[in-house]
BATOR-600778 format. One line per 8 residues: number of its first residue (from 1); their letters; for each residue z, x, y of N, C-alpha, C. Coordinates in steps of 0.2 Angstrom, whole numbers, always signed. Each point is the difference from the previous one (the first is absolute). Layout:
# residues N
NUM = a = Z/X/Y/Z/X/Y/Z/X/Y  ...
This chain:
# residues 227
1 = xxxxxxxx = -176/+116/+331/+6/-1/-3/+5/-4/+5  +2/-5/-4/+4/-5/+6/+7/+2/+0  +3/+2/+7/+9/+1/-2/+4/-6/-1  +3/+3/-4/+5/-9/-1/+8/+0/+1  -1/+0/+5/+7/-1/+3/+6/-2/+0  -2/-6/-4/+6/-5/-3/+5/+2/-7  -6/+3/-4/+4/+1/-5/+0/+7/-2  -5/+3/-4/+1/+8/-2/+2/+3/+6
9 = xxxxxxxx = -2/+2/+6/-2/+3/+5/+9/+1/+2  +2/-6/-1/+6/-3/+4/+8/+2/-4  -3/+0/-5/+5/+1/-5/+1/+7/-1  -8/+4/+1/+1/+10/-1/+2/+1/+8  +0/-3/+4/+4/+2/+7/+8/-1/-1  +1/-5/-2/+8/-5/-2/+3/+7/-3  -3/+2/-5/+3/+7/-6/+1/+3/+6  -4/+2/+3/+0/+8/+4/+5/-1/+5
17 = xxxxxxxx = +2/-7/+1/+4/+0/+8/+7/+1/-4  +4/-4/-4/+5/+0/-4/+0/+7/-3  -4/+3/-3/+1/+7/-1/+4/+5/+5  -5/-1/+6/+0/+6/+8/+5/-3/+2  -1/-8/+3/+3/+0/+5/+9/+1/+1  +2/+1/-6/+9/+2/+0/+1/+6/+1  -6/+5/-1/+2/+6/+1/-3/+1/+7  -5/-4/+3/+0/+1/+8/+6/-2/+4
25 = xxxxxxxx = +2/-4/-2/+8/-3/+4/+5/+3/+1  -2/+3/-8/+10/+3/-2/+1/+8/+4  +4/-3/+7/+1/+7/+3/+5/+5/-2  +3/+1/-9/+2/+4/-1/-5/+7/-6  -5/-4/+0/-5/+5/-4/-7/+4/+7  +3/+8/-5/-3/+6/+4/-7/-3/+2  +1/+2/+8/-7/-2/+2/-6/+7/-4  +0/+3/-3/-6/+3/-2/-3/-5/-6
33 = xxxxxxxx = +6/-2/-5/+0/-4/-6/-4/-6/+3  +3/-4/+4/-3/-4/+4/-8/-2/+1  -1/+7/+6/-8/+2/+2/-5/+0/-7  +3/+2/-5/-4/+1/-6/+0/-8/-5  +5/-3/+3/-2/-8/-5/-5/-4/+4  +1/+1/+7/-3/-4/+3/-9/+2/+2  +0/+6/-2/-8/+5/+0/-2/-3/-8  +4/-1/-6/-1/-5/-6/-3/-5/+2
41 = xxxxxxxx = +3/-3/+3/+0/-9/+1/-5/-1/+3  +0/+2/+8/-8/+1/+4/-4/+0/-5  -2/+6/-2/-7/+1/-3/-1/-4/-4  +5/-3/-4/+0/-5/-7/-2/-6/+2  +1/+1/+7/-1/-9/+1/-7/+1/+4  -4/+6/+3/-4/+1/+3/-7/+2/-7  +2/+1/-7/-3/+1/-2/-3/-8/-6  +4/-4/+1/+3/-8/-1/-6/-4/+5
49 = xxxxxxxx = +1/+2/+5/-6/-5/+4/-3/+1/-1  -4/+9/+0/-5/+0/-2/-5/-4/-7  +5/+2/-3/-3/-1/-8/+1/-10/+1  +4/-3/+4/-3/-6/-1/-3/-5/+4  -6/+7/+4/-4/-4/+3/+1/+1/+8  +3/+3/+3/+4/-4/+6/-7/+3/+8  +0/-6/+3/-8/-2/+4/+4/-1/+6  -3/+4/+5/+0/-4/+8/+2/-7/-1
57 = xxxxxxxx = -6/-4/-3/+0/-8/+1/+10/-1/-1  +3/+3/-8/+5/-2/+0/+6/+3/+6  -1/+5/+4/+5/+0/+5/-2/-6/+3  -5/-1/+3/+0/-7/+5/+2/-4/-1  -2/-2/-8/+5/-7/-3/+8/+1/+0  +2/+5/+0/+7/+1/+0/+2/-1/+7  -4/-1/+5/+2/+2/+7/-2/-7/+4  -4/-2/-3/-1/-8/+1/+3/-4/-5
65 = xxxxxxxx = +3/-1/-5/+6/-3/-4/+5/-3/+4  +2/+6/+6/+7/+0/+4/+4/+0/-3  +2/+3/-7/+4/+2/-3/+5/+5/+5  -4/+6/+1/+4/+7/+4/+0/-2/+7  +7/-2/+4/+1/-2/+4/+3/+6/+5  -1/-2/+8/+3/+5/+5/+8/-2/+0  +4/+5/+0/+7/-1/+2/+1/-3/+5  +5/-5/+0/+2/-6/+6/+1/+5/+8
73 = xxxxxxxx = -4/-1/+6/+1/+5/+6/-4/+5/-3  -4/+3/-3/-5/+3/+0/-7/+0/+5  -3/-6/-1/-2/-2/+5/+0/+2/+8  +6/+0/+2/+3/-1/+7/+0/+10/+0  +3/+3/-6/+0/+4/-1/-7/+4/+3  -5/-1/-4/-5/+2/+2/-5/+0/+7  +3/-5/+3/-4/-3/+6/+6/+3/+6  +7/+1/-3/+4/+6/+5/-6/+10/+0
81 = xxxxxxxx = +1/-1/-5/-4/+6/-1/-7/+2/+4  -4/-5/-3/-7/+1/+5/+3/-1/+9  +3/-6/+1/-1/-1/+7/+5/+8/+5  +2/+2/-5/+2/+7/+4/-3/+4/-2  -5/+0/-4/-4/+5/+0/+6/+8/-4  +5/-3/-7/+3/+4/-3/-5/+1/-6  +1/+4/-3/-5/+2/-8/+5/-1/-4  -4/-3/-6/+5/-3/-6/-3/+4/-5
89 = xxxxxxxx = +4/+4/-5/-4/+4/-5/+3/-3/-6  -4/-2/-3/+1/-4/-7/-2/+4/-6  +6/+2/-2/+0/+3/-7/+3/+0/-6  -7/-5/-4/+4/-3/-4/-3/+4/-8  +4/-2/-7/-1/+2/-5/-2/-6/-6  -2/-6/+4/-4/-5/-2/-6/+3/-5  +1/-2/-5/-7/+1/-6/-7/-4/+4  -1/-4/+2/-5/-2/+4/+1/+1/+8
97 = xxxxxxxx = -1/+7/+3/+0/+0/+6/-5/-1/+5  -5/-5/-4/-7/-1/+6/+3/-7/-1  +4/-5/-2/+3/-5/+1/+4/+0/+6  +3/+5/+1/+2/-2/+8/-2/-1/+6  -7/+1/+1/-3/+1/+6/-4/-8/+0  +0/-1/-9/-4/-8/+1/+5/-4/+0  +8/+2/+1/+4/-7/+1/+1/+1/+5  +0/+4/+6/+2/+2/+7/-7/-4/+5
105 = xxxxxxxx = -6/+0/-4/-6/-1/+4/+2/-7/-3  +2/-4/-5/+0/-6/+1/+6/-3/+3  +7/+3/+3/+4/-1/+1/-4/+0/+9  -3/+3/-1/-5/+0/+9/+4/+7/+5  +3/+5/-5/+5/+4/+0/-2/+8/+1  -7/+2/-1/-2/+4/-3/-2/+5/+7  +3/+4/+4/+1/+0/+8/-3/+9/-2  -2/+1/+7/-2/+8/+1/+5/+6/+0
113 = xxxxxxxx = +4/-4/+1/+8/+5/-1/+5/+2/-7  -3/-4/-5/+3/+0/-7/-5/+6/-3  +4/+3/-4/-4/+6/-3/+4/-1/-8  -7/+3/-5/+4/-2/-6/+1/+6/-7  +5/+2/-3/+0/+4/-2/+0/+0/-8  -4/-4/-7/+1/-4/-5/-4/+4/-6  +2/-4/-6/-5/+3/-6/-7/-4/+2  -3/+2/-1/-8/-4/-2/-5/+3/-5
121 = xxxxxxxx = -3/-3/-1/-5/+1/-7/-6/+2/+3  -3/-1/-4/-8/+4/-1/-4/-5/-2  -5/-3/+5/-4/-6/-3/-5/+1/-4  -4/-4/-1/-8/+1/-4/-4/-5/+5  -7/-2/+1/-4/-3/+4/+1/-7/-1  +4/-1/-7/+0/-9/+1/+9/-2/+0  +2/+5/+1/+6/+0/+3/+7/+0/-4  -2/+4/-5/+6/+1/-9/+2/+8/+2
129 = xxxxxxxx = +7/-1/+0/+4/+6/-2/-1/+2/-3  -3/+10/+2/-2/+5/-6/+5/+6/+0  +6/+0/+5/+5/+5/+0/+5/-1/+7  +6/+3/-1/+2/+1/+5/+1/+6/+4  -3/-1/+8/+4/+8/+1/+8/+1/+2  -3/+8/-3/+6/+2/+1/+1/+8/+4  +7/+0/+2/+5/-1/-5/+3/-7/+4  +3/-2/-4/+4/-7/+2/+4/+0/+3
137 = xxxxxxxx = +3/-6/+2/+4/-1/+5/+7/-5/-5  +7/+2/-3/+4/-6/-3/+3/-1/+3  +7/-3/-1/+6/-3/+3/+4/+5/+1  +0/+7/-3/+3/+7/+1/-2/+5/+2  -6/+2/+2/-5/+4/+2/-2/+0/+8  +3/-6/+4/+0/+0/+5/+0/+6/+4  +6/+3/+0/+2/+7/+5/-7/+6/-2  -2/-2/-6/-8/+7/+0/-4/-3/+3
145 = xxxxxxxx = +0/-7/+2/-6/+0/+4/+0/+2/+8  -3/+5/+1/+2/+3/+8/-6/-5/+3  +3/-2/+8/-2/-4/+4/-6/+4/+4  +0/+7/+1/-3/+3/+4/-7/+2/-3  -1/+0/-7/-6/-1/-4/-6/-4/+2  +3/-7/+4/-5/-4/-1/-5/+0/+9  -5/-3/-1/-4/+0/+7/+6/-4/+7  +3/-6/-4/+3/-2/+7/+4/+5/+1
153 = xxxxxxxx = +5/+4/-2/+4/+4/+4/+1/+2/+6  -6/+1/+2/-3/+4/+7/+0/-8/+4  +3/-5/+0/+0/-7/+3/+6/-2/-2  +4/+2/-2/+7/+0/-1/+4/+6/+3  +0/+7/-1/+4/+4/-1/+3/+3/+6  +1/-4/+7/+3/+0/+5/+4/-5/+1  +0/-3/-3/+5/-7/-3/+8/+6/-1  +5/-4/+2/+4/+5/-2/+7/-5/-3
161 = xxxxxxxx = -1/-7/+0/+7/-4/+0/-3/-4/-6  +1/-1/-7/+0/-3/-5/+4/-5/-4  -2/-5/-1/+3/-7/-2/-3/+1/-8  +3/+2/-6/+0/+0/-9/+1/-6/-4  -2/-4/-2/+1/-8/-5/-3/+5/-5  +5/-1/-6/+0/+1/-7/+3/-2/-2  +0/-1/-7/+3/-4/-6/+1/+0/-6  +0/+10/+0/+5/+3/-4/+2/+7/+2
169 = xxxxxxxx = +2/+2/-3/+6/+7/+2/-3/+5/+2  -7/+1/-4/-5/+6/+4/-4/-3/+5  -2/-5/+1/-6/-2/+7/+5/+3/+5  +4/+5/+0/+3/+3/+7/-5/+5/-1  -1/+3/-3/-5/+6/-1/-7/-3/+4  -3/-6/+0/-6/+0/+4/+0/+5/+6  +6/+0/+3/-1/+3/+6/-1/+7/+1  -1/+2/-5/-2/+8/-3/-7/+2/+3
177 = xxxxxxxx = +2/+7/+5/-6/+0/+3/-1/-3/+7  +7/-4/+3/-4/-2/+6/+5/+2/+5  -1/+5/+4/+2/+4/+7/+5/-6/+4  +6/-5/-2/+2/-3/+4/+6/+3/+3  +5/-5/+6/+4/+2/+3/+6/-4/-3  -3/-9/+1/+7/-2/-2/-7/-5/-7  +7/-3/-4/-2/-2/-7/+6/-6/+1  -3/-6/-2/+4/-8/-4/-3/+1/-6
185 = xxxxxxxx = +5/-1/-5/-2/-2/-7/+4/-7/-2  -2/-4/-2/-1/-7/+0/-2/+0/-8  +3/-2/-3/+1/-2/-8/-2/-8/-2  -4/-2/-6/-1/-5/-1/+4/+2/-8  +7/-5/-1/+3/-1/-7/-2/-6/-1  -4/-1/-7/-1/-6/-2/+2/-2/-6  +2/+5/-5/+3/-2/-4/+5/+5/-4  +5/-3/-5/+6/+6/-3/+5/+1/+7
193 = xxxxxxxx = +0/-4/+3/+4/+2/+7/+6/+4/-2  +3/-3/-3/+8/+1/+1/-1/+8/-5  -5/+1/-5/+0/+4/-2/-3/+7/+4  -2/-2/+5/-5/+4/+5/+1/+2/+4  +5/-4/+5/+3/-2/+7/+1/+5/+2  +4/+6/-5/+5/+4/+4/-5/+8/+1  -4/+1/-4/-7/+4/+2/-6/-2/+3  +1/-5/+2/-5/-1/+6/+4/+0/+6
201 = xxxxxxxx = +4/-1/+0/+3/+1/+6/+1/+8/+3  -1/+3/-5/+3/+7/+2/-8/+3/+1  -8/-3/+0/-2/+2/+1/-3/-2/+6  +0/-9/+0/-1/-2/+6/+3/-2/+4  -1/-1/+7/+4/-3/+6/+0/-7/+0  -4/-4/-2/+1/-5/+0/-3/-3/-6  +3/-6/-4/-1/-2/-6/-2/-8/+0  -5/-2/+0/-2/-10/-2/+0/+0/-6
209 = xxxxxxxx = +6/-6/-2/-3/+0/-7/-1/-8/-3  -4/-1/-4/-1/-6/-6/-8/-1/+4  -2/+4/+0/-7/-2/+3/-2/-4/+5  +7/+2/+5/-1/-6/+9/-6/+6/+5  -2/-7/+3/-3/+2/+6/+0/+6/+5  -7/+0/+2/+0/+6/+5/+4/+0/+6  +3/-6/+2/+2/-2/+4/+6/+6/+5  +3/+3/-3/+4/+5/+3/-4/+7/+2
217 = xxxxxxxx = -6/+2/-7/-3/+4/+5/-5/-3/+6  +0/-4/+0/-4/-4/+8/+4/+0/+5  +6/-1/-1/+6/-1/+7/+0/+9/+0  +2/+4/-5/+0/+8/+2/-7/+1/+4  -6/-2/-1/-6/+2/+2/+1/-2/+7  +1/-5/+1/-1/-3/+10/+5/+3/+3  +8/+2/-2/+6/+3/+1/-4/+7/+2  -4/+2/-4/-2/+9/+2/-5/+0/+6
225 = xxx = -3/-5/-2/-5/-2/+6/+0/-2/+6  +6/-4/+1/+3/+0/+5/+0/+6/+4  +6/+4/-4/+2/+6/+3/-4/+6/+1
């Protein structure tokens, strides 16, 4: 069965996102209300690929399209990280989380210090989505996923001074679970600004917004480094 990405496939993701995605943004609806649309949405859209088809082959073509691009200073980003030898824990609530490691490896990016924390599915031997595990991971459920659960831990967990990039109101939660000392929370607002501005500020320390570059947290990264 061939997924068709253009049209049916494209138009029942489109319905889903226009559904959810207002009530993922809107930071005046209870976060419990919240976790339960976006526990809807996930599965709806994880049970969506399933049924249309969705193959290894097609992550790759999405990943060699070049469509999904690194953030501007991303790059620099990454190559600050490895050459100091800091751990970057990427925890993402991406419907295709084995896409990230195939754009990071073609990005020439994909380093022994990145560690990944995502939904993935359950193959079959010719390479077709047959479920996803769970429990999942969305855009709200970030703070239940404890960091100490997983095998890198014990290769982190003397780390004590952490740098946060998120890009909504709960990725402050990721850091649920991690024994630190001092904490930057660093916010990415991309969109609804003026409607958002003043709740993000109150949870993060520092706000980029309209989707600019990594370029600030690279000057904070060498500034720390320095010191």
């Amino acid at each position: 069965m061939e997924i068709i990405w253009d049209n049916d496939y494209a138009q029942k993701a489109q319905a889903l996102f226009d559904k959810y995605h207002p009530i993922e943004i809107d930071p005046k609806i209870p976060i419990e209300e919240k976790k339960k649309a976006m526990e809807e949405w996930w599965m709806t859209h994880f049970d969506l690929l399933i049924k249309m088809g969705l193959n290894k082959k097609h992550l790759e073509g999405v990943i060699n399209s070049g469509k999904i691009k690194l953030r501007k200073g991303a790059k620099e980003f990454f190559n600050l990280l490895k050459d100091y030898e800091i751990p970057l824990i990427i925890m993402s609530s991406s419907g295709l989380g084995e896409a990230i490691p195939m754009l990071l490896e073609k990005e020439g990016k994909l380093y022994s210090n990145i560690f990944m924390i995502s939904n993935l599915f359950f193959w079959d031997k010719n390479g077709n989505a047959l479920d996803v595990k769970k429990p999942i991971i969305h855009s709200i459920n970030k703070d239940e996923t404890v960091i100490k659960i997983f095998p890198f831990y014990e290769k982190i967990k003397e780390r004590k001074n952490v740098i946060l990039l998120g890009d909504n109101l709960e990725d402050v939660g990721m850091v649920e679970g991690f024994d630190y000392d001092y904490l930057i929370k660093i916010g990415f607002l991309n969109e609804n600004i003026e409607e958002n501005l003043e709740e993000y500020k109150k949870i993060y320390d520092v706000l980029i917004l309209n989707d600019s570059s990594m370029d600030y947290v690279n000057v904070l990264l060498r500034d720390l480094i320095k010191t």
